[in-house]
C-alpha positions in Angstrom: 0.0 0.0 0.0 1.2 3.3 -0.9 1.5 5.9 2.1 -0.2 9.1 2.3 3.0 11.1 3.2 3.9 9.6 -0.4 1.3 10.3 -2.2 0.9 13.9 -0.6 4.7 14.4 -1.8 3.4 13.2 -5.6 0.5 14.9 -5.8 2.6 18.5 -4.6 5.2 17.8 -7.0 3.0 17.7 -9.9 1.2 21.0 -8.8 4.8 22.5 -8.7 5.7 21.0 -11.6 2.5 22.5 -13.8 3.8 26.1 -11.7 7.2 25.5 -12.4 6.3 24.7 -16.3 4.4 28.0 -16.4 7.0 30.4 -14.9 9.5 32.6 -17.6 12.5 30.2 -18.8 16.1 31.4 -19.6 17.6 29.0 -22.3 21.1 28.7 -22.4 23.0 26.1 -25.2 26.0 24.7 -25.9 27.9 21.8 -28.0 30.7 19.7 -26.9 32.0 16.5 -29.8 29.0 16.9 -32.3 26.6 16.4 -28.7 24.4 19.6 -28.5 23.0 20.6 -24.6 20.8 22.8 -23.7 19.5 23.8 -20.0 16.4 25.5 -19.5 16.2 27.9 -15.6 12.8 29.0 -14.7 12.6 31.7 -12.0 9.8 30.5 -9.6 8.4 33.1 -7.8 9.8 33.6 -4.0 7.5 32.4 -1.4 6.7 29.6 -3.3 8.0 26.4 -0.9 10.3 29.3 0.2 11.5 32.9 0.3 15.0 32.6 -1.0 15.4 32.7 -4.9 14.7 29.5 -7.0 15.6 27.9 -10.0 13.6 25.0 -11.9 13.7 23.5 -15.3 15.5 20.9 -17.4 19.0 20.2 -18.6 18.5 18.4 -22.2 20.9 15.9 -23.8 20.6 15.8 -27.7 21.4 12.8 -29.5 19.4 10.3 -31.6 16.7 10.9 -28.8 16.9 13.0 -25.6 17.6 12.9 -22.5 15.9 15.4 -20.2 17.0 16.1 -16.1 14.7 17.6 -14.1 16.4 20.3 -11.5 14.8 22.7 -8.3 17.8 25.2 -6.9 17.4 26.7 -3.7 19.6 29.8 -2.5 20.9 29.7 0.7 19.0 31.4 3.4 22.2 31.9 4.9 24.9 34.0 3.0 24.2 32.6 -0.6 26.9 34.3 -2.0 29.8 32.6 -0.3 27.7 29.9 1.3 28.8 25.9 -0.8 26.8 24.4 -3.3 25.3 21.3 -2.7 23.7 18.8 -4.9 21.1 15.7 -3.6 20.7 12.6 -5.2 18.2 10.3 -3.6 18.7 6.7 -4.3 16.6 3.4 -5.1 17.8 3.0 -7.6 14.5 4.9 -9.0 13.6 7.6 -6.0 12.8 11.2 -6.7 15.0 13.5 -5.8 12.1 15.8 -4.9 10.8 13.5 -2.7 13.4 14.4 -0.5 12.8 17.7 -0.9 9.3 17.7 -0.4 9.4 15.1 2.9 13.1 15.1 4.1 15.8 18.4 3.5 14.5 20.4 1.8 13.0 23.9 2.2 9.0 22.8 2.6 7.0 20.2 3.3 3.5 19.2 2.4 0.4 19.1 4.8 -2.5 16.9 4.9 -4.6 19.3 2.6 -1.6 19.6 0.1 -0.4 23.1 0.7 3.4 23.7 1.8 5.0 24.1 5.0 8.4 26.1 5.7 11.3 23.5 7.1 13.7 25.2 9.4 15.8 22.7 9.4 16.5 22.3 5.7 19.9 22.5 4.0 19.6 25.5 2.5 19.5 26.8 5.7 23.5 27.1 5.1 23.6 26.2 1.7 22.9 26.6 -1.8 21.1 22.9 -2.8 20.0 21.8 -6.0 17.8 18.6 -6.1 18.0 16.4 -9.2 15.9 13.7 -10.3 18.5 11.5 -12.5 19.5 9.0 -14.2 16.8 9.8 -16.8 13.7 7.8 -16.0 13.8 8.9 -12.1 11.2 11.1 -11.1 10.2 14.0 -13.3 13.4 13.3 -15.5 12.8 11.6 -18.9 14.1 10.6 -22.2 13.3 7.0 -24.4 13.9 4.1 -23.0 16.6 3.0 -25.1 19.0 5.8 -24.3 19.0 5.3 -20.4 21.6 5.2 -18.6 22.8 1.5 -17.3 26.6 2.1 -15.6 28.0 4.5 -13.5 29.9 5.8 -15.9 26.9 7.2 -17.9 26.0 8.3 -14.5 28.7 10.3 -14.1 29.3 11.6 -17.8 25.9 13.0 -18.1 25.8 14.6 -14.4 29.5 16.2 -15.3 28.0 17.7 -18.8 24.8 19.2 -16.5 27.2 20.6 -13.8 29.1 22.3 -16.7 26.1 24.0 -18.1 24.7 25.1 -15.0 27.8 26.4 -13.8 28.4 28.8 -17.0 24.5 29.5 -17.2 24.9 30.7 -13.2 28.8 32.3 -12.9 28.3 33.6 -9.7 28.0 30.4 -8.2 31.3 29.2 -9.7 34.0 29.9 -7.3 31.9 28.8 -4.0 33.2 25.3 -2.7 30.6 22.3 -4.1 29.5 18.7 -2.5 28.1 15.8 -4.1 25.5 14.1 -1.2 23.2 11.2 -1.7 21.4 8.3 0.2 20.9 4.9 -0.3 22.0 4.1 -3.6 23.6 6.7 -4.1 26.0 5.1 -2.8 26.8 3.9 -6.6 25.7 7.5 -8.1 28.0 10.0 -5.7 31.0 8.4 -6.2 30.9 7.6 -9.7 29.3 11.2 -10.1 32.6 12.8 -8.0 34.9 10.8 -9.9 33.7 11.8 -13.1 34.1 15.8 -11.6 37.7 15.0 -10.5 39.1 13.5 -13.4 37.1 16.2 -15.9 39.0 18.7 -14.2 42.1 17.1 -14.0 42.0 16.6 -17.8 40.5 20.3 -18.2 37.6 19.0 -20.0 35.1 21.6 -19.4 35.2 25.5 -19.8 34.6 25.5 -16.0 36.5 24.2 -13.5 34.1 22.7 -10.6 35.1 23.4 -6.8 34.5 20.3 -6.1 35.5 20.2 -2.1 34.1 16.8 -1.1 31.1 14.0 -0.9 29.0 12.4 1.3 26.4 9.6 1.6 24.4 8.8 4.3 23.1 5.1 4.4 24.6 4.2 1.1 24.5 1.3 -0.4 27.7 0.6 -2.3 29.0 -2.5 -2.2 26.4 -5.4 -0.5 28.4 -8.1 -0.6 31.0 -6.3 1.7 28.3 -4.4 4.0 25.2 -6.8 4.1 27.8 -9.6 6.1 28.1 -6.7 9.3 24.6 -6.0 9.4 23.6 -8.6 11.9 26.3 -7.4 14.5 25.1 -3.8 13.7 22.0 -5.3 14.5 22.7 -6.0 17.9 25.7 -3.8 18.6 26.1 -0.2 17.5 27.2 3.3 18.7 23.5 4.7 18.9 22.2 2.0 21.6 19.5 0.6 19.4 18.9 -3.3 19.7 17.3 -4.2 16.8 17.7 -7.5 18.1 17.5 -9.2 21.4 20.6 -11.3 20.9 23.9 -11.4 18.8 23.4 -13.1 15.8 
């Protein structure tokens, strides 16, 4: 059975979505090896989910079909200026990103009756976040079925062309140190995702060198053969306390 708290979170994201959809787009484009991109930044109104300035809209990958990622940015409510820039991935594999955003860290959740609540706990309390709905398929990202992605690699070569257009679309945010954070299974995506940042700058692949300072993943799930074997002792035998089972296993 699906839970209400999910289904409130759907149901909002598709009345933001249709908002988002109907808000004035910037359109900026670029081509890199005979593969054309092009990222489209609505400016949602302020107030809407929350006070600081937003950006929503789609980064497109052209090639025999499309790919399409699906973004919300949320200024810092701190000191955006200087304040890092943070992407989210959620995991699954298959979770929206905005389902996170809507019932986790970001900037609003959603009340019984479907309107928005302000989070003062959210990470754009001291941050600049983006939340991303990827690969393509996830969420409100989509493209043919044929062209999605099925490594980490892809993974990482598509989120490292997106990064590039959003930082040369949005300068100012340039210079300001940037994290890659994800749950669950992106444990696979942050990683790969990081890796594919590192070595793009290394190589000076991209007009824009990303500041990429560090990553993080909370409950990831990277390798299970080497982390499912330690799960019965965590069980039973961990730093918060928690028995999750009467007896070591």
């Amino acid at each position: 059975m699906i839970g209400r708290g999910f289904m409130r979170a759907a149901l909002c994201g598709l009345v933001a979505l249709t908002y988002l959809a109907s808000c004035a787009a910037e359109v900026a484009e670029a081509a890199t090896n005979a593969t054309s991109y092009t990222l489209t930044m609505n400016t949602v109104d302020e107030g809407f989910c929350d006070t600081t300035k937003q950006l929503s809209g789609y980064f497109k990958i052209d090639g025999s079909k499309s790919k399409n990622y699906f973004y919300w940015f949320f200024e810092s409510r701190g000191t955006p200026s200087t304040d890092p820039v943070v992407i989210w991935l959620t995991g699954g594999p298959g979770c929206s990103s905005i389902l996170a955003l809507l019932q986790e860290n970001g900037p609003c959740s959603v009340n019984d009756d479907l309107s928005l609540k302000r989070n003062p706990f959210s990470w754009n309390e001291r941050a600049n976040v983006m939340w991303i709905d990827q690969p393509v398929g996830v969420g409100f990202s989509y493209g043919d079925v044929s062209e999605y992605d099925t490594d980490e690699t892809q993974v990482g070569d598509d989120m490292f062309h997106f990064l590039q257009e959003f930082f040369q679309a949005r300068p100012e945010y340039q210079k300001q140190p940037f994290f890659v954070f994800g749950e669950s299974y992106a444990g696979h995506y942050v990683p790969a995702i990081s890796h594919r940042i590192f070595t793009g700058n290394q190589k000076e692949e991209g007009p824009v060198h990303i500041n990429l300072q560090g990553f993080g993943i909370g409950n990831g799930l990277t390798d299970p053969e080497v982390q499912y074997k330690y799960y019965p002792n965590m069980a039973y035998n961990n730093t918060y306390g928690v028995k999750a089972v009467a007896y070591p296993v």
